[in-house]
Backbone and ligand atoms as CSV (ligand in chain L), in Angstrom:
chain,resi,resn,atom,element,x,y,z
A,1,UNK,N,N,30.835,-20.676,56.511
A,1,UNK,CA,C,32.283,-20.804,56.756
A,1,UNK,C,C,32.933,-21.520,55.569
A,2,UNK,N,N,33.835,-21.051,55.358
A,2,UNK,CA,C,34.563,-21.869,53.686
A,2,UNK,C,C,35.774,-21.631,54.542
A,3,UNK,N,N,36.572,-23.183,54.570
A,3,UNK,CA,C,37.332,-23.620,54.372
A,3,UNK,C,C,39.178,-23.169,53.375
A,4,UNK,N,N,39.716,-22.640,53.287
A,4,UNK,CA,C,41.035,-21.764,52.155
A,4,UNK,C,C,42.577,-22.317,52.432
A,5,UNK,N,N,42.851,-23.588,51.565
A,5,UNK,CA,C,44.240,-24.197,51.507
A,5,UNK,C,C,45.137,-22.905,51.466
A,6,UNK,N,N,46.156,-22.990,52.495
A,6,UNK,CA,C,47.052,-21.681,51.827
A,6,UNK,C,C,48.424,-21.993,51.630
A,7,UNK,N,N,48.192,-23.630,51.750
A,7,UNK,CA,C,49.872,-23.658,51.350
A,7,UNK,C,C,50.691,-24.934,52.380
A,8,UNK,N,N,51.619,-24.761,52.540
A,8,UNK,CA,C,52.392,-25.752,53.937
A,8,UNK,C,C,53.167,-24.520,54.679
A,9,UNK,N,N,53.277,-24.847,55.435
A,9,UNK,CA,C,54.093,-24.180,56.722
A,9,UNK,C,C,55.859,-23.784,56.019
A,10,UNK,N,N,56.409,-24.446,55.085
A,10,UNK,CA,C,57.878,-24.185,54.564
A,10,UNK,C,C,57.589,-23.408,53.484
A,11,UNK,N,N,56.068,-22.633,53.128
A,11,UNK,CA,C,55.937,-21.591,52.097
A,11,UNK,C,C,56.374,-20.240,52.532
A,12,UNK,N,N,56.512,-20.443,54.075
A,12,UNK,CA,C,56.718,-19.081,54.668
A,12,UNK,C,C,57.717,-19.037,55.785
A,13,UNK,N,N,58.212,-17.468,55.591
A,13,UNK,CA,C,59.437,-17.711,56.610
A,13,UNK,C,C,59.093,-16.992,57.694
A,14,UNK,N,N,59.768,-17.647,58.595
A,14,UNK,CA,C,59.442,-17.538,60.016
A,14,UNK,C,C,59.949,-15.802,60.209
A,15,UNK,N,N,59.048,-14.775,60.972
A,15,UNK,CA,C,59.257,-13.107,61.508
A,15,UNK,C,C,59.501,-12.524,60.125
A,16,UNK,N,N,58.515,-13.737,58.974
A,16,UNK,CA,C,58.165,-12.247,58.200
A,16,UNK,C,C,56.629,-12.181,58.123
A,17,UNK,N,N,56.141,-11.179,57.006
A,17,UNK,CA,C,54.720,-10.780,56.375
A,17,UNK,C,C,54.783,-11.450,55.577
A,18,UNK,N,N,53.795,-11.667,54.737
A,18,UNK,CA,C,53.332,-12.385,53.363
A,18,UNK,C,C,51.705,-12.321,53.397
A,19,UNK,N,N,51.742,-11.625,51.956
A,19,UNK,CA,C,50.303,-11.190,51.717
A,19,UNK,C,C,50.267,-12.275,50.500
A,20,UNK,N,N,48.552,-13.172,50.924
A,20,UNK,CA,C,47.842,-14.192,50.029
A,20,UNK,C,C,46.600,-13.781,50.157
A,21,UNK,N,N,46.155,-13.660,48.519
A,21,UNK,CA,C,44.794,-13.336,48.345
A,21,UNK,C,C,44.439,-15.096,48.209
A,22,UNK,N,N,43.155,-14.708,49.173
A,22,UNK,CA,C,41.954,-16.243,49.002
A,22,UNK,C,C,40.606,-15.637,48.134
A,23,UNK,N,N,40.066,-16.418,47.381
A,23,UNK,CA,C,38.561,-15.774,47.092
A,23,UNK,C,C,38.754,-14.494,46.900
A,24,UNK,N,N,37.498,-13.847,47.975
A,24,UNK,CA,C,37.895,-12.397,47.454
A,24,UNK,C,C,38.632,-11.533,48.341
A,25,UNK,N,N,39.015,-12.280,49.468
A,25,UNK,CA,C,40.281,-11.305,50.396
A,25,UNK,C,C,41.423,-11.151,50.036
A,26,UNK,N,N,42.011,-10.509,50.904
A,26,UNK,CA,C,43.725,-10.511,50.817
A,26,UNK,C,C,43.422,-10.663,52.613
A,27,UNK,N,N,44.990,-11.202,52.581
A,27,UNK,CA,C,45.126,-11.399,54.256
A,27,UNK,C,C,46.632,-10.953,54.030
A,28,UNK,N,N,46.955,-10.949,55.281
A,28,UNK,CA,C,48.524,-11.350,55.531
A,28,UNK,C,C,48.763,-12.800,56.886
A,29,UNK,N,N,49.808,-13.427,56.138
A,29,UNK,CA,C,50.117,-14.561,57.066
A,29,UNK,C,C,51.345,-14.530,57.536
A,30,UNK,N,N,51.491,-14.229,59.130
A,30,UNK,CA,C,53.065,-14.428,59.494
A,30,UNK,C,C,53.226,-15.892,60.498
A,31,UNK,N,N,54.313,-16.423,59.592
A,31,UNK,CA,C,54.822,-17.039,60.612
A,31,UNK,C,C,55.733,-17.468,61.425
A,32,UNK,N,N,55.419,-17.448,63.184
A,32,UNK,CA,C,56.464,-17.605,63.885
A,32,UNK,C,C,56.754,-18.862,64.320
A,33,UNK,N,N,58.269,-19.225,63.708
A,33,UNK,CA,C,58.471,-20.805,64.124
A,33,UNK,C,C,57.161,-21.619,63.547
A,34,UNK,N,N,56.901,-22.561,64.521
A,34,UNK,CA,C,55.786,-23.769,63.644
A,34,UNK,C,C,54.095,-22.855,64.009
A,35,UNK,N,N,54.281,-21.837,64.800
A,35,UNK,CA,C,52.781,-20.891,64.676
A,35,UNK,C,C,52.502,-20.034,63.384
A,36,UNK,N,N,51.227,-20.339,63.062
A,36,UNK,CA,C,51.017,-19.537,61.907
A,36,UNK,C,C,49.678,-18.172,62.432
A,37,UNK,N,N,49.876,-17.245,62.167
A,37,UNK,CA,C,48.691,-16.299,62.045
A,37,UNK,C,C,48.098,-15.375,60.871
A,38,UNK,N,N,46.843,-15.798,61.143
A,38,UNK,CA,C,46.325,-14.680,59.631
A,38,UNK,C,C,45.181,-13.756,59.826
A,39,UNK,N,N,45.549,-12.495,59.465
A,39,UNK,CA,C,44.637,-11.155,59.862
A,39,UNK,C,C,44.883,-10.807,58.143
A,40,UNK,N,N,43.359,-9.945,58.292
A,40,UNK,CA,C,43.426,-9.040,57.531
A,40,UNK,C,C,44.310,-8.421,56.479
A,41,UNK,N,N,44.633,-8.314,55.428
A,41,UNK,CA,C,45.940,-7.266,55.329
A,41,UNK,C,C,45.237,-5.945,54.924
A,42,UNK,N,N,45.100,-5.355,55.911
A,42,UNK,CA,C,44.512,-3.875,55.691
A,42,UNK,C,C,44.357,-3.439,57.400
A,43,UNK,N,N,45.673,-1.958,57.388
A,43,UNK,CA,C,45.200,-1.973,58.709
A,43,UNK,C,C,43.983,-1.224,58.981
A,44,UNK,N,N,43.727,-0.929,60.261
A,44,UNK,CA,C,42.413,-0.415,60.717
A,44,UNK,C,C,42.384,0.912,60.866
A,45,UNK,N,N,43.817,1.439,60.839
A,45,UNK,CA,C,43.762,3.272,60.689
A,45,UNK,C,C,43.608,3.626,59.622
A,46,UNK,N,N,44.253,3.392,58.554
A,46,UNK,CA,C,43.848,3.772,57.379
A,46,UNK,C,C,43.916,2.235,56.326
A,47,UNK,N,N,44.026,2.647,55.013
A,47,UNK,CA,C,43.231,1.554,54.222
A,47,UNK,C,C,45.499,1.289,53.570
A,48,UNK,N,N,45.957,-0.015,54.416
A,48,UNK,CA,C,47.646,-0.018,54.211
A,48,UNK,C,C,47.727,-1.307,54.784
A,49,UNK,N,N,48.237,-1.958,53.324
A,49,UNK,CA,C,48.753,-3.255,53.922
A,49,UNK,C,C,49.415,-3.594,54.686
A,50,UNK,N,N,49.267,-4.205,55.646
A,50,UNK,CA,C,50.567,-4.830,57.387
A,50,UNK,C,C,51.276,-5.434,56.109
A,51,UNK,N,N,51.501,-6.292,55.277
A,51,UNK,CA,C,52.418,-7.140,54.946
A,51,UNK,C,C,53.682,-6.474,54.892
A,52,UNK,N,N,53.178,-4.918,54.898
A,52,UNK,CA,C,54.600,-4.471,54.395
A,52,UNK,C,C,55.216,-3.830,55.415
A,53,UNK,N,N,54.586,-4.319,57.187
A,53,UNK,CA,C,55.184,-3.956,58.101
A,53,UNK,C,C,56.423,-5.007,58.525
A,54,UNK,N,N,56.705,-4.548,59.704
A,54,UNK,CA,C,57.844,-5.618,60.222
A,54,UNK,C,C,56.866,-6.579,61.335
A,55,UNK,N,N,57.650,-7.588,61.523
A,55,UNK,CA,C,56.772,-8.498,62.972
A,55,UNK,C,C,57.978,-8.398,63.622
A,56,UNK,N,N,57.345,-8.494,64.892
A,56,UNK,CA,C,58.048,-8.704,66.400
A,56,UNK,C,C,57.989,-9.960,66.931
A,57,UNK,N,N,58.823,-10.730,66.618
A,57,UNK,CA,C,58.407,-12.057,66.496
A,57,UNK,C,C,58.236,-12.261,68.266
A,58,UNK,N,N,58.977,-11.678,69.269
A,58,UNK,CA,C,59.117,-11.988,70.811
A,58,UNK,C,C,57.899,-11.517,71.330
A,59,UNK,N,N,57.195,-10.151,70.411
A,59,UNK,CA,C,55.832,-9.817,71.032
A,59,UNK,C,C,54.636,-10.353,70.397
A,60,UNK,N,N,54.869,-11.129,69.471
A,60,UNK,CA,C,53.634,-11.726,68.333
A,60,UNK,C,C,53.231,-10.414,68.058
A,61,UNK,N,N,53.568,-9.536,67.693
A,61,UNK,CA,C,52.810,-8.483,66.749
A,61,UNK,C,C,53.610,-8.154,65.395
A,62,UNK,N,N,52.632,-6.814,64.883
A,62,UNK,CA,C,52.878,-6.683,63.339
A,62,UNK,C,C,52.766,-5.542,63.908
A,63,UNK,N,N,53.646,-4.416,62.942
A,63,UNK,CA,C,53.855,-3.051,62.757
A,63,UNK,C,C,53.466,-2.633,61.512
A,64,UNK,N,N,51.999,-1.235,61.441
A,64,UNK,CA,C,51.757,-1.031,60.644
A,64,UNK,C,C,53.128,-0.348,59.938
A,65,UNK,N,N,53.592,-0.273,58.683
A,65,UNK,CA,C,54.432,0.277,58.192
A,65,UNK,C,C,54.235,1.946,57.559
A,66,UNK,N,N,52.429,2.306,58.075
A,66,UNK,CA,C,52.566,3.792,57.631
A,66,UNK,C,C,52.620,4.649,58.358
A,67,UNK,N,N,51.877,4.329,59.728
A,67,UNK,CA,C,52.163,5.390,60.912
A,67,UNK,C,C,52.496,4.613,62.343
A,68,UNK,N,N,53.021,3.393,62.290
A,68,UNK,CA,C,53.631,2.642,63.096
A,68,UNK,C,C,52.406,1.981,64.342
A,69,UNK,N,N,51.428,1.821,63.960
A,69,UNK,CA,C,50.117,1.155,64.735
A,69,UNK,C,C,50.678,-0.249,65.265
A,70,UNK,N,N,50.205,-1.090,66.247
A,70,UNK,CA,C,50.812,-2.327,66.150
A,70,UNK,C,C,49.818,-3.096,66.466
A,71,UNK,N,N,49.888,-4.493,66.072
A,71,UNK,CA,C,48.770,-5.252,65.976
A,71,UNK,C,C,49.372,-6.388,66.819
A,72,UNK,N,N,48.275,-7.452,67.511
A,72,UNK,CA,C,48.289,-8.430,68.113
A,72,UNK,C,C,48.300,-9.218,67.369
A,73,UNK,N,N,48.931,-10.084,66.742
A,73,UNK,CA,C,48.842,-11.530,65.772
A,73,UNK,C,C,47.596,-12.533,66.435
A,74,UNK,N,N,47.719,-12.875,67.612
A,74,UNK,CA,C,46.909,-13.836,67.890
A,74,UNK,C,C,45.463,-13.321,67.907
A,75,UNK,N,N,45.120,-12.433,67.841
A,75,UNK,CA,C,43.774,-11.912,67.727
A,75,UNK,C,C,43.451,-10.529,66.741
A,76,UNK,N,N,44.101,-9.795,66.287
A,76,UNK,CA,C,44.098,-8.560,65.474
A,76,UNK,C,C,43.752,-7.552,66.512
A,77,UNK,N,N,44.200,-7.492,67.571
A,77,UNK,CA,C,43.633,-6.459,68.107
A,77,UNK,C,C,44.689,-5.127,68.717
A,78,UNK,N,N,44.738,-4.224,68.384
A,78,UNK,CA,C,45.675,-2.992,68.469
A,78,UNK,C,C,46.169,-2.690,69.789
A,79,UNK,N,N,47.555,-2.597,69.260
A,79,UNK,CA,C,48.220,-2.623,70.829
A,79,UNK,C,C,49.039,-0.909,70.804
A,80,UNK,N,N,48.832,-0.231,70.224
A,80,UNK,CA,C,49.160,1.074,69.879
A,80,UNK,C,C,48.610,1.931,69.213
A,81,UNK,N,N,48.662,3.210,69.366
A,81,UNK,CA,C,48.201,4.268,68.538
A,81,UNK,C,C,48.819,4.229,67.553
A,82,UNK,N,N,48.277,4.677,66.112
A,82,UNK,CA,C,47.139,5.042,66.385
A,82,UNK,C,C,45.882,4.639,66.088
A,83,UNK,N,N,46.153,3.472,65.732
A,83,UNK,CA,C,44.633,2.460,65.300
A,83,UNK,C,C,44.163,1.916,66.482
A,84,UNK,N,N,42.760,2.086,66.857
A,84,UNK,CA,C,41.758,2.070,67.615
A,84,UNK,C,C,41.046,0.915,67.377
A,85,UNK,N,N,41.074,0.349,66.445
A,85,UNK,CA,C,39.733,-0.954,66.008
A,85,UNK,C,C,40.739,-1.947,65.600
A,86,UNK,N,N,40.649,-3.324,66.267
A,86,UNK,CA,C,41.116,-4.703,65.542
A,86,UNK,C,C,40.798,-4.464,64.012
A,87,UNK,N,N,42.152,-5.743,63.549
A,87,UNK,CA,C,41.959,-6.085,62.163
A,87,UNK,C,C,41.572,-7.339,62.570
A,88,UNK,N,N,40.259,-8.194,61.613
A,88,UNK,CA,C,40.650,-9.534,61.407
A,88,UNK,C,C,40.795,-10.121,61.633
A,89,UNK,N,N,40.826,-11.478,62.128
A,89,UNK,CA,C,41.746,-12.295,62.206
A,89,UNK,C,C,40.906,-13.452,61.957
A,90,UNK,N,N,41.878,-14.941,61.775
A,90,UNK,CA,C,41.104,-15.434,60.548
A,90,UNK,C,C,41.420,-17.066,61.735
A,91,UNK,N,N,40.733,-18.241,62.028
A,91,UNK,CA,C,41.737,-19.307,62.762
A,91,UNK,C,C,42.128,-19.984,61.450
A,92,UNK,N,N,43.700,-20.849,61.609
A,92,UNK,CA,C,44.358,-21.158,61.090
A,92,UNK,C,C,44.545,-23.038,61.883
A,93,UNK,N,N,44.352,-23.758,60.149
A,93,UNK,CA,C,44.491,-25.029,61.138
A,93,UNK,C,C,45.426,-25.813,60.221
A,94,UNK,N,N,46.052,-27.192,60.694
A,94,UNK,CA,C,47.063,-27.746,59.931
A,94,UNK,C,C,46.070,-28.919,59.236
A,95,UNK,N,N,46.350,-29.678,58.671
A,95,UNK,CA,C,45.457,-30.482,58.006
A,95,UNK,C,C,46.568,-31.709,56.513
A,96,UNK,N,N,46.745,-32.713,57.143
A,96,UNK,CA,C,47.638,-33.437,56.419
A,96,UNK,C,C,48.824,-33.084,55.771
A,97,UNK,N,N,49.577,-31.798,56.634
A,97,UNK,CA,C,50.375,-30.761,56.360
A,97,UNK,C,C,50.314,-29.665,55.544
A,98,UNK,N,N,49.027,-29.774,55.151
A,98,UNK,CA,C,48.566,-28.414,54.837
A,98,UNK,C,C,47.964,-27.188,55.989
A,99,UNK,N,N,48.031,-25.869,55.090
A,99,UNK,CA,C,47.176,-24.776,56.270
A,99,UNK,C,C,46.112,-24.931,55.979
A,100,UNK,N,N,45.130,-24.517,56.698
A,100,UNK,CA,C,43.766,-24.614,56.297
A,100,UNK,C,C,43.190,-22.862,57.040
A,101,UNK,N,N,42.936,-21.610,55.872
A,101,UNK,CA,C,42.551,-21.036,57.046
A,101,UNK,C,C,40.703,-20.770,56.934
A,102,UNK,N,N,40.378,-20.584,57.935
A,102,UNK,CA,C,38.617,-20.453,58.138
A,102,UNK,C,C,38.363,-19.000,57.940
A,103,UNK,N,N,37.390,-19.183,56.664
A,103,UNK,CA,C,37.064,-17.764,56.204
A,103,UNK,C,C,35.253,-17.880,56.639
A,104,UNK,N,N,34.968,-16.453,57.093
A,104,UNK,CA,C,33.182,-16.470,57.255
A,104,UNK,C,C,32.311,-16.353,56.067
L,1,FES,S1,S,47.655,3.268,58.197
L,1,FES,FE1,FE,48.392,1.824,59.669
L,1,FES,S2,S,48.923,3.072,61.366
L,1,FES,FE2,FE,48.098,4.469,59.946
């Protein structure tokens, strides 16, 4: 497990995307209000970054932006066709006002 500073909570604005490469991933991190979540950035139907979907900030999900798949923030797991398999998802912790997210 390694440990990945990604920043403070006022790096990002609240009901959007934002794609940060750690090491050797890319993720996307949205955050809602003082919750932060981080999946994957690659959805699971085809090989397309979520960052460049929209979030639903009232449903905690992400909209793939190529064939409209939708994802669960709190867990990566697909709440629409047509992606079938979770993305990801990474826990996210605060840490002397930093993020801290947990990579495997
Ligand atoms: S690539 Fe994301 S829904 Fe098809």
């Amino acid at each position: 497990m390694t440990i990945c500073d990604i920043g403070v909570l006022d790096d990002y604005v609240s009901g959007a995307a934002c794609q940060v490469k750690v090491l050797d991933r890319v993720l996307v991190v949205v955050r809602i209000e003082d919750d932060v979540y981080i999946l994957d950035d690659r959805c699971s139907h085809e090989d397309f970054s979520l960052a460049e979907g929209e979030v639903n900030a009232e449903t905690c999900e992400i909209e793939c932006a190529r064939h409209g798949a939708m994802f669960r923030l709190s867990d990566g797991a697909p709440t629409s066709f047509p992606a079938t398999r979770p993305v990801a998802h990474y826990e996210v912790r605060t840490n002397d006002g930093r993020l801290e997210v947990s990579l495997p």
